[in-house]
C-alpha positions as CSV (number, residue, x, y, z in Angstrom):
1,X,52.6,-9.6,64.9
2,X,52.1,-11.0,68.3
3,X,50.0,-14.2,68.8
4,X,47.0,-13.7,70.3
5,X,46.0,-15.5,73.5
6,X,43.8,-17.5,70.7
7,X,46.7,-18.5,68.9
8,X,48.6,-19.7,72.0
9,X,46.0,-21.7,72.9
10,X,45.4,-23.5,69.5
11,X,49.4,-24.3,69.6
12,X,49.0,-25.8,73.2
13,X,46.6,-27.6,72.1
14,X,48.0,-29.2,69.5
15,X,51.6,-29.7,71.2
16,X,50.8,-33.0,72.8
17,X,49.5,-35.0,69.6
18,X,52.8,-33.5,68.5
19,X,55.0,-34.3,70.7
20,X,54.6,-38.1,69.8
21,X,54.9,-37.8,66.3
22,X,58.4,-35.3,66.9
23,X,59.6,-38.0,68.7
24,X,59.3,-40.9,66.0
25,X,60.5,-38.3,63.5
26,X,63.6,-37.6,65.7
27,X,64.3,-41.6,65.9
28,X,63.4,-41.9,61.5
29,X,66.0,-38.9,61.5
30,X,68.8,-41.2,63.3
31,X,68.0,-44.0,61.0
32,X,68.2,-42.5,57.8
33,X,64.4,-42.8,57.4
34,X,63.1,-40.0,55.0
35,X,61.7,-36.8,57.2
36,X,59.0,-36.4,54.3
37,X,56.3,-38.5,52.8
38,X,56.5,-41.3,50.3
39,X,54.4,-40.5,47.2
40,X,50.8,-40.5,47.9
41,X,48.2,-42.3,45.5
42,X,45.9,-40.3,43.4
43,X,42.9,-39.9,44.9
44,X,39.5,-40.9,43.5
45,X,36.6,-39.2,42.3
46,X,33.5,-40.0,44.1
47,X,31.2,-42.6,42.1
48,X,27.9,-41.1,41.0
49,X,25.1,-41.3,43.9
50,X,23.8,-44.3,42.0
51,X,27.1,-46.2,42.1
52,X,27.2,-46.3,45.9
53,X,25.0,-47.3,49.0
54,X,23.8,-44.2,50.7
55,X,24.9,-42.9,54.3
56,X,22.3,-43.5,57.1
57,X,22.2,-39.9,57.7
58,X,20.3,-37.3,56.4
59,X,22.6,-34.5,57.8
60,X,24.3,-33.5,54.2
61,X,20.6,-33.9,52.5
62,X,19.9,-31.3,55.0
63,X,22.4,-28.6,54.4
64,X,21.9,-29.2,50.5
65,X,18.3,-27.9,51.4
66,X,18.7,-25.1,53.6
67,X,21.9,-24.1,51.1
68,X,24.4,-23.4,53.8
69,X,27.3,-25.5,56.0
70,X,27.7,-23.8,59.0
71,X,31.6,-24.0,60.2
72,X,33.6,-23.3,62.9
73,X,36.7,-21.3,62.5
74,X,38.9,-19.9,64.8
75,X,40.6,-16.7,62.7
76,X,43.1,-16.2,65.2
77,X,45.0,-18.9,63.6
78,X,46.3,-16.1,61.8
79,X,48.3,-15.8,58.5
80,X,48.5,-17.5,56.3
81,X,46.4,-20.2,57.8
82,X,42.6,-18.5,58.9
83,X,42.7,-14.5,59.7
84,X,39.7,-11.9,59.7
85,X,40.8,-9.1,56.6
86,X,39.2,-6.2,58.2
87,X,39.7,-4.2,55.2
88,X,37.1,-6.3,53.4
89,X,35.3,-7.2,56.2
90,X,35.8,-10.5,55.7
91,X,37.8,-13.9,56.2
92,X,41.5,-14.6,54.3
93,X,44.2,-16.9,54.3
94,X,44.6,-20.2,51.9
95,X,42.2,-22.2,54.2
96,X,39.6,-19.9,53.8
97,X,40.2,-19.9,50.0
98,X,40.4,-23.8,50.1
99,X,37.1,-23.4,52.2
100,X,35.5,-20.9,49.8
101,X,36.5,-23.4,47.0
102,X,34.9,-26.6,48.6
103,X,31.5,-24.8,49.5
104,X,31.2,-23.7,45.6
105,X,31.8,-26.9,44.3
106,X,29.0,-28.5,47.1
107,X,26.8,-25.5,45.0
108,X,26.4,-24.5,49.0
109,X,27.2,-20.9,50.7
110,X,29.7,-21.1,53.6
111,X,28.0,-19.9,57.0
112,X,30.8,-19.0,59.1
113,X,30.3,-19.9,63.2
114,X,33.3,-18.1,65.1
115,X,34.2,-20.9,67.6
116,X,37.7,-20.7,69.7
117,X,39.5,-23.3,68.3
118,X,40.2,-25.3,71.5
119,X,36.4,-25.1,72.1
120,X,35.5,-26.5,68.2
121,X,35.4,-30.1,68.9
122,X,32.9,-29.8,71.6
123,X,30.8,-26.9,69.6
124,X,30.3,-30.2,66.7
125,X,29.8,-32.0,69.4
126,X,26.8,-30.1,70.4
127,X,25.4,-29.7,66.7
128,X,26.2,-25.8,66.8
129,X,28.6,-26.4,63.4
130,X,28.3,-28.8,60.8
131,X,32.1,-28.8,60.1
132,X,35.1,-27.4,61.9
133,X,37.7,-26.4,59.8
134,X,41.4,-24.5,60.0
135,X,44.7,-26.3,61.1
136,X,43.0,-29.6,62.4
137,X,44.7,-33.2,62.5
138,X,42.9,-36.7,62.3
139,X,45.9,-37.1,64.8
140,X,43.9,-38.1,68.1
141,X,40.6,-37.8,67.0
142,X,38.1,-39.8,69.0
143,X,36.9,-42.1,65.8
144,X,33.4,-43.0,67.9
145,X,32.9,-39.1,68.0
146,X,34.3,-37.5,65.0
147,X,36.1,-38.2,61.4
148,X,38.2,-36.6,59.3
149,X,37.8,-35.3,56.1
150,X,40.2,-36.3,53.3
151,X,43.6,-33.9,53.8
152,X,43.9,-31.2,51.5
153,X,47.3,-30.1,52.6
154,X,50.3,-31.0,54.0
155,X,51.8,-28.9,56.7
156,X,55.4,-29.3,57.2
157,X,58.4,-27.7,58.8
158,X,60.8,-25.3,57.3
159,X,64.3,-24.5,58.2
160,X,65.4,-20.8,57.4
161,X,68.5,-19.5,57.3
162,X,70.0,-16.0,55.7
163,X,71.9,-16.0,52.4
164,X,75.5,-17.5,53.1
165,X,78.4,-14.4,53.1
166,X,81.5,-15.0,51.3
167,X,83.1,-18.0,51.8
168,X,80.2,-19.4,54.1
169,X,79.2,-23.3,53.8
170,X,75.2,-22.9,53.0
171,X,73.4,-24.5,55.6
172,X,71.1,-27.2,54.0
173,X,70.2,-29.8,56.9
174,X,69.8,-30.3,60.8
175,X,73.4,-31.8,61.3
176,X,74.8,-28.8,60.1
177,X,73.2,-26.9,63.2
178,X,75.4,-29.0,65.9
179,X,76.0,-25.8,69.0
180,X,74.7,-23.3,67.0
181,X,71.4,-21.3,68.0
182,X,67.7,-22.1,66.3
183,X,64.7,-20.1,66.9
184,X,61.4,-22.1,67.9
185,X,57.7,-21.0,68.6
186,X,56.9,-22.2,72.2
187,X,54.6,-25.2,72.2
188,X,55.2,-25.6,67.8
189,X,55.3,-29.0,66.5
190,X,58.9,-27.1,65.5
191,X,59.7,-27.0,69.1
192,X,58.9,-30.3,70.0
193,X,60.5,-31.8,66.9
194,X,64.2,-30.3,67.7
195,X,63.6,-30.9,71.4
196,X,63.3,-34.4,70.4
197,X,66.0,-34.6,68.2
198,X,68.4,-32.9,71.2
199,X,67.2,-36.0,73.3
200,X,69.0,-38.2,71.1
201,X,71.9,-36.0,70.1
202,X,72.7,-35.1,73.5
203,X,71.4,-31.4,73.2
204,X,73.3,-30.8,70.4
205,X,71.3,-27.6,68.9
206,X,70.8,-24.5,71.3
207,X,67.7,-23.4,71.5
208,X,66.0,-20.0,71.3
209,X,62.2,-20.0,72.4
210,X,60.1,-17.4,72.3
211,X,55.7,-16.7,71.3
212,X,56.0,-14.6,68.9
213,X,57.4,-15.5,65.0
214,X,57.9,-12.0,64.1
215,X,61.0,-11.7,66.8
216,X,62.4,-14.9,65.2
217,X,62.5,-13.6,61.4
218,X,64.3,-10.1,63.3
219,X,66.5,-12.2,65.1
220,X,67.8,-14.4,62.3
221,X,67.9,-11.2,60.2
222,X,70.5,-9.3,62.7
223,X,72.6,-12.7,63.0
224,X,72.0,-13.4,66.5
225,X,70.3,-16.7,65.5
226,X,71.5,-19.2,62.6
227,X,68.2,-20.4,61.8
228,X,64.5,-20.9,62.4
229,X,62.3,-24.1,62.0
230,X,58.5,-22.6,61.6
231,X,55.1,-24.4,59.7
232,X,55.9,-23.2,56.1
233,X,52.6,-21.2,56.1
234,X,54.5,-19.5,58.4
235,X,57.8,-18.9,57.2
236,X,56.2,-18.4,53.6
237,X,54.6,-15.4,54.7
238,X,57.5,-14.1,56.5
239,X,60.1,-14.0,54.2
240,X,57.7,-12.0,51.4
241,X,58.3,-9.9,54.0
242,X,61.3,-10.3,55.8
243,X,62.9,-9.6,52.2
244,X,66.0,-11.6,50.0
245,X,68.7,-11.9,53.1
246,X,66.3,-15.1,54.5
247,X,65.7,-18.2,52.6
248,X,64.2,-22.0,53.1
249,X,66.8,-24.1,53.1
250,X,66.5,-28.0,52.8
251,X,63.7,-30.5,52.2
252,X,60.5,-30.0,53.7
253,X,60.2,-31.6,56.9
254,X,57.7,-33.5,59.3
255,X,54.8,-33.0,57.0
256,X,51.4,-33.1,58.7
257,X,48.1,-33.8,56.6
258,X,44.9,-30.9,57.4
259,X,41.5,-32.4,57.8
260,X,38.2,-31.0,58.4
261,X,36.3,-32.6,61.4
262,X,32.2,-33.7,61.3
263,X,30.8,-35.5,63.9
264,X,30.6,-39.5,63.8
265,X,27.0,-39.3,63.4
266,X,27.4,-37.2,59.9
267,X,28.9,-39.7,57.3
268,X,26.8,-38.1,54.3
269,X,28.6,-35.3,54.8
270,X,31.9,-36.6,55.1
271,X,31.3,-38.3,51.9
272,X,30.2,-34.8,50.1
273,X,33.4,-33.2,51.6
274,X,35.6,-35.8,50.8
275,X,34.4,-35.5,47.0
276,X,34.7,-31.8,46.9
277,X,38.2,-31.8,47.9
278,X,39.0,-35.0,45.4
279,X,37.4,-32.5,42.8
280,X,39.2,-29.7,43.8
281,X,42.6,-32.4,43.7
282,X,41.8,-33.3,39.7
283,X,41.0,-30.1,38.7
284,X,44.0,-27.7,40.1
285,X,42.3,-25.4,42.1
286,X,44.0,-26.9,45.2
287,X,47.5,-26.3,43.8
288,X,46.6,-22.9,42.5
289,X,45.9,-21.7,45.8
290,X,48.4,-23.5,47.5
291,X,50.7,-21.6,44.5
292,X,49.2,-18.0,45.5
293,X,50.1,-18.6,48.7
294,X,53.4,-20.1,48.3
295,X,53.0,-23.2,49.8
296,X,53.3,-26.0,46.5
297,X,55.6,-28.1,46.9
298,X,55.6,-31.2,44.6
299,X,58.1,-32.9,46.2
300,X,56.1,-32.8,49.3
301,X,53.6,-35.1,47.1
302,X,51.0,-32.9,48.7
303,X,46.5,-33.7,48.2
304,X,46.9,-31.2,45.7
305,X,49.2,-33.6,43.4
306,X,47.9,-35.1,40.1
307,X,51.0,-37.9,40.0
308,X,50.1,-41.4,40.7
């Protein structure tokens, strides 16, 4: 399925924060640094009200009493991230699920706010949502306007290739794609990680651009590219249905954590979020939808991970 002009402009906006981070994982790749996190701590439970000194806000004592969060999502994201099921005339994807999750366990209904998600910062801005929610970064955020909630997933790249023919060396890493061709989404953090990497490897990897995933996966399929680097929500959902000929190959790379986003002016309720989500960390449910979906990866040492 085509992006929608929604879609496009969620990547373009994200490219720039991107770009940055592409290019220190492009100069980690040259030095030998690891292109995926170190083990992550195990995050706490929140203390019991009691225990702590209260926000100065009253916005979270609010929502508790009118028993709804209003958010703004943006479901042209698409799948698997945030997409609208028509069928069941509702919202799907594993951060609506994740979302779905985190409202039960604030004993609160989710009331969605359809904001364009290049528009979202300025819609908490103006108190029209309380949270904004769906393939967000802390990366950039203006900490005197807004703050992230605790990440409840890592989003990194994947590499996929088709199942090696007789005799064929099974591509496993980067170096192994010196001239040959790699499909990118325009304005991906996949895009500007390899163009990165080609800055330093004197262009090294050719390049095949294009909007629209689904022509990749056909592409890579027919053998007129040898591989793809997508988002693994992506490239999960594609090869359930691209079928056995594609598979990931290597480790996960460049992983990036997802937040929610309140306003500054709103630390109760990042305090109840960031519970919910260290709640929905001890107890599993974060892994089993990340599972469903076919994004767990415990090597990634992802939120969802109970391992010190």
């Amino acid at each position: 399925m085509a992006p929608s002009q929604g879609q496009r402009d969620s990547l373009a906006g994200k490219t720039l924060r991107r770009c940055c981070w592409a290019a220190g994982f492009g100069l980690a790749l040259l030095l030998g640094i690891p292109a995926y996190p170190q083990p992550a701590q195990k995050p706490a439970l929140p203390a019991p009200a009691g225990e702590r000194a209260q926000p100065p806000d009253s916005r979270w004592a609010e929502i508790q009493a009118r028993g709804r969060i209003r958010v703004g999502l943006d479901p042209s994201l698409g799948p698997a991230y945030l997409y609208t099921d028509l069928e069941r005339q509702t919202y799907a994807g594993f951060e609506w699920e994740i979302l779905e999750a985190l409202a039960q366990t604030l004993q609160v209904q989710v009331e969605p706010v359809y904001v364009a998600w290049s528009q979202q910062l300025a819609a908490l801005q103006a108190d029209e949502v309380d949270l904004i929610w769906g393939a967000r970064e802390a990366l950039g955020l203006d900490p005197q306007q807004f703050l992230a909630t605790r990440p409840y997933y890592l989003s990194p790249q994947r590499l996929v290739v088709r199942d090696p023919g007789p005799g064929e060396t099974p591509i496993e890493a980067l170096s192994q794609l010196f001239g040959r061709k790699v499909g990118i989404v325009v304005n991906s953090t996949g895009a500007a990680l390899l163009e990165a990497y080609n800055e330093r490897r004197g262009n090294a990897i050719r390049l095949f651009a294009t909007s629209n995933p689904e022509r990749l996966f056909a592409q890579l399929q027919a053998g007129q590219l040898d591989a793809v680097l997508v988002d693994q929500p992506v490239a999960a959902l594609s090869l359930r249905q691209a079928g056995s000929r594609l598979r990931l190959a290597g480790p996960p790379l460049f992983p990036i954590p997802l937040v929610g986003v309140v306003s500054s002016q709103h630390p109760s309720l990042k305090e109840a979020v960031d519970g919910a989500i260290a709640i929905l960390t001890e107890n599993g449910t974060l892994q089993r939808i990340l599972e469903k979906w076919q994004l767990w990866d415990p090597t990634l040492m992802s939120p969802a991970s109970a391992e010190d």
